[in-house]
C-alpha positions in Angstrom: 160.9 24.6 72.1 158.0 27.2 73.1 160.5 29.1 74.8 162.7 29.4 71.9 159.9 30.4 69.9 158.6 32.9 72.2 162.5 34.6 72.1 162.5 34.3 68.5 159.1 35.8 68.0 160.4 38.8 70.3 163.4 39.5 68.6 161.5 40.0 65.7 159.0 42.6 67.6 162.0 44.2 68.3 163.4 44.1 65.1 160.1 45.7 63.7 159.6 47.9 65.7 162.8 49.5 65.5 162.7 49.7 61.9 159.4 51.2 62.3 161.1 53.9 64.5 164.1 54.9 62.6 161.4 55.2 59.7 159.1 57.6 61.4 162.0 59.3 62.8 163.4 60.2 59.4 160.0 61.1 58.0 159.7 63.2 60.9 162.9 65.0 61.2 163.2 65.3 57.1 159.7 67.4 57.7 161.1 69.7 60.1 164.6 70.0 59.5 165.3 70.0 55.7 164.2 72.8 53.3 165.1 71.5 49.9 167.3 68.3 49.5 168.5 66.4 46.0 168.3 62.7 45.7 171.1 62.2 43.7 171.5 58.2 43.5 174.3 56.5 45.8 175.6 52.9 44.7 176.9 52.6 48.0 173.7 53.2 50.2 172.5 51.0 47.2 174.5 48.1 48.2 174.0 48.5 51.8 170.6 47.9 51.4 170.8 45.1 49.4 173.1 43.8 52.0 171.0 44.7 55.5 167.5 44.2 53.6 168.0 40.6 51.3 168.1 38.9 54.0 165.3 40.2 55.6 163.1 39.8 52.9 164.3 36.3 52.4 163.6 35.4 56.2 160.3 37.4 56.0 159.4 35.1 53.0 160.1 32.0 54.7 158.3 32.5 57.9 155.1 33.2 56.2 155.4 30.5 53.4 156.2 28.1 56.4 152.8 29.0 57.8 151.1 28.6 54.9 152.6 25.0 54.4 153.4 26.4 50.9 154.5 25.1 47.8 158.6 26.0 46.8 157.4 28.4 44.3 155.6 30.5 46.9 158.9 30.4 49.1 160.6 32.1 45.6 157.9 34.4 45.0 157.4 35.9 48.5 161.0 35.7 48.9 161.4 38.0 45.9 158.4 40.5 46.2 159.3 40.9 50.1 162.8 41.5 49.4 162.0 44.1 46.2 159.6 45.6 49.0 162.1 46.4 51.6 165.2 47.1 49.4 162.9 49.6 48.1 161.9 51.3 51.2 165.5 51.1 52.6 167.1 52.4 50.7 165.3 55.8 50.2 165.2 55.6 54.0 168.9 55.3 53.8 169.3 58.0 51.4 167.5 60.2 53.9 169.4 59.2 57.0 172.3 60.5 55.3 171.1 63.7 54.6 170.1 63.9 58.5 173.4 63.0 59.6 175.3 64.9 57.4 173.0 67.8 58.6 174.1 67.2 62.4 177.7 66.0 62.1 178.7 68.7 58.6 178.9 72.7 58.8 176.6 74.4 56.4 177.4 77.6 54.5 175.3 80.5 53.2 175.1 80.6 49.6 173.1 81.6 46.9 170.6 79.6 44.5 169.3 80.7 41.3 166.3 79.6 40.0 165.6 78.3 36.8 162.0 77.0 37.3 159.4 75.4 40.1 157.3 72.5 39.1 155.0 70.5 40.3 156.0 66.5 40.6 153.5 64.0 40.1 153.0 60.2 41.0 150.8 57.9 39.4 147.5 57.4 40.9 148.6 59.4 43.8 148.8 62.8 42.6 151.0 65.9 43.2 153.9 64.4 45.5 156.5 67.3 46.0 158.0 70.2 44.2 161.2 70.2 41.6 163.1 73.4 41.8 165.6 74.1 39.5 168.5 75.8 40.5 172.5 76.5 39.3 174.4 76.7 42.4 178.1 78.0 42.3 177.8 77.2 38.6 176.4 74.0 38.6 172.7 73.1 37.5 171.2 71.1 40.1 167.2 69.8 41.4 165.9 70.2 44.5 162.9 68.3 46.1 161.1 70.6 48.3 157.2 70.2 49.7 154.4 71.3 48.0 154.0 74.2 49.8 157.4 75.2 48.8 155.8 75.8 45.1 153.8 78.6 46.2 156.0 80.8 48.6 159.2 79.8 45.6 157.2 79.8 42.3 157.6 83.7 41.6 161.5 83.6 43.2 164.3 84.6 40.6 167.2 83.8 43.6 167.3 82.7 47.5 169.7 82.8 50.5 170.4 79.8 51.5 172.0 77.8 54.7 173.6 74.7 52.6 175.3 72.0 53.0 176.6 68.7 51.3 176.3 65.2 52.6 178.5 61.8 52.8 177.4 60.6 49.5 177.2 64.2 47.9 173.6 65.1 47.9 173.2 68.8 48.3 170.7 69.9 51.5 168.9 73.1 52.7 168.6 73.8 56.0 167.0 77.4 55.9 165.6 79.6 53.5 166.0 83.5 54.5 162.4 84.3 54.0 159.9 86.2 56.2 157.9 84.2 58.2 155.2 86.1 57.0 155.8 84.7 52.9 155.8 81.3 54.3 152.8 81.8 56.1 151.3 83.1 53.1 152.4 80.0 51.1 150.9 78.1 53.9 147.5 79.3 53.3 147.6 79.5 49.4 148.6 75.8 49.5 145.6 74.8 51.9 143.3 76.9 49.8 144.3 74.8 46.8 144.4 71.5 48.8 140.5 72.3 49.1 139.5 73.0 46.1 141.4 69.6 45.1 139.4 67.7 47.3 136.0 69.4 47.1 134.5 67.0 45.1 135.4 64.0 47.9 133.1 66.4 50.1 130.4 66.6 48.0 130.6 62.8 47.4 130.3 62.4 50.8 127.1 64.0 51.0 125.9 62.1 47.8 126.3 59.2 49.7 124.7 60.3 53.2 121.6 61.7 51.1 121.5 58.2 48.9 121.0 56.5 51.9 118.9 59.0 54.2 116.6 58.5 50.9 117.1 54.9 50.7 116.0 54.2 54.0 113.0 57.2 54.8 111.4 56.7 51.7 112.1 53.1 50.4 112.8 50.7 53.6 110.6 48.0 52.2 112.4 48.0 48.4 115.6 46.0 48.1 118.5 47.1 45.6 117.8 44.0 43.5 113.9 44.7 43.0 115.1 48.5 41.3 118.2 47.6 40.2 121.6 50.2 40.9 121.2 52.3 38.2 117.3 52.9 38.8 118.5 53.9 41.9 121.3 56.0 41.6 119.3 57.9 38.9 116.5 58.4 41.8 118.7 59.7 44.5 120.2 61.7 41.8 117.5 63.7 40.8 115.9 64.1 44.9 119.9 65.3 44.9 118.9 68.2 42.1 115.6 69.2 43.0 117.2 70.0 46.9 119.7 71.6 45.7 117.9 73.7 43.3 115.2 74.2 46.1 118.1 75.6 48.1 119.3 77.5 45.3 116.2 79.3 44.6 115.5 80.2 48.3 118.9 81.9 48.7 117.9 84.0 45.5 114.2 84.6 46.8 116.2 85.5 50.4 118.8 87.6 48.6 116.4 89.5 46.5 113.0 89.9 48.1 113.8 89.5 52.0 117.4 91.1 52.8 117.0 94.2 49.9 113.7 94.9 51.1 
């Protein structure tokens, strides 16, 4: 019985892990290989998920329920969330796999894209995701998802060369852009410059926080959160916060002026 266990729990390694793989692989090879892409929706690749991932999900459910010694309602529930979970995920894995083996096993052609606009695309509490470009292509209006660098080095673009192709469940795919590597480099650096001022403020939290504890434990070791309460505190290390700052502040002017003119 042991042994049996011991296979079973191994298959399922395997079976892990190689989803795992095929999932970073994707991810990976969607990064370097594809330009622009749509995600036109496929009932097929649709279906096969349902069919490959249900199951899994179901069997998932079961095996942790069966741990817990749960009730039947727990066997639904994490049957239904695990399933929803991986459907989810497999399918817009699927959806990419195609595009990747339509890329290796399909000829691509050079064509022409017009643009009609480049926007920004956002997610809900996660922020800017990708970029929408808008194109007509022999005629026909369609969307491309591209990465966020592809706003800055397409945002100013009225047309493009393209290597395209079209995949097994007719989603259109870029494979090259024909661009100087010195625009892309360009858009390269104009997206990192905007990534940090994006995330400038997590820097200066971070320093809020080292400062609200150097302060916490130099100048008050012996006083305890509850004696001051948070908001006494916080008001405290905000204000040493200020006055170092400004300290700072007004020594660079009293360098700039005074020292380095004279």
């Amino acid at each position: 019985m042991n042994l049996m266990r011991k296979q079973i729990n191994a298959f399922e390694i395997w079976i892990i892990a190689g989803l795992l793989i095929w999932g970073a692989l994707v991810y990976v090879l969607e990064l370097s290989l594809l330009n622009m892409y749509t995600s036109t929706d496929s009932a097929l690749l649709f279906w096969c998920a349902v069919i490959i991932f249900l199951p899994a999900g179901i069997y998932l459910a079961i095996r942790v329920a069966t741990t817990e010694q749960a009730r039947w309602y727990k066997y639904v529930g994490y049957s239904f969330m695990a399933s929803l979970f991986l459907i989810f995920i497999g399918y817009f894995t699927l959806l990419k796999t195609d595009l990747l083996w339509s890329l290796f096993t399909k000829p691509t052609t050079s064509g022409t894209l017009y643009l009609k606009g480049v926007e920004k695309s956002y997610l809900p509490k996660h922020g800017w995701d990708h970029t929408n470009v808008n194109t007509v292509y022999n005629g026909k209006p369609l969307q491309f998802e591209a990465s966020r660098t592809a706003f800055f080095l397409l945002r100013h673009k009225d047309s493009l060369n393209v290597s395209i192709g079209r995949s097994y469940t007719g989603n259109y795919f870029v494979t090259d852009i024909h661009l100087p590597g010195g625009e892309r480099w360009g858009a390269r650096g104009a997206y990192w410059k905007n990534w940090v001022q994006r995330y400038t403020w997590m820097a200066f939290s971070l320093i809020f926080a080292f400062i609200v504890v150097q302060v916490k434990t130099r100048y008050f070791p012996t006083i305890t959160l509850a004696q001051i309460g948070w908001k006494r505190f916080v008001l405290l290390c905000t204000a040493v916060v200020i006055v170092i700052f400004l300290l700072i502040y007004l020594g660079l002017i009293v360098y700039i002026k005074l020292i380095k003119t004279g």
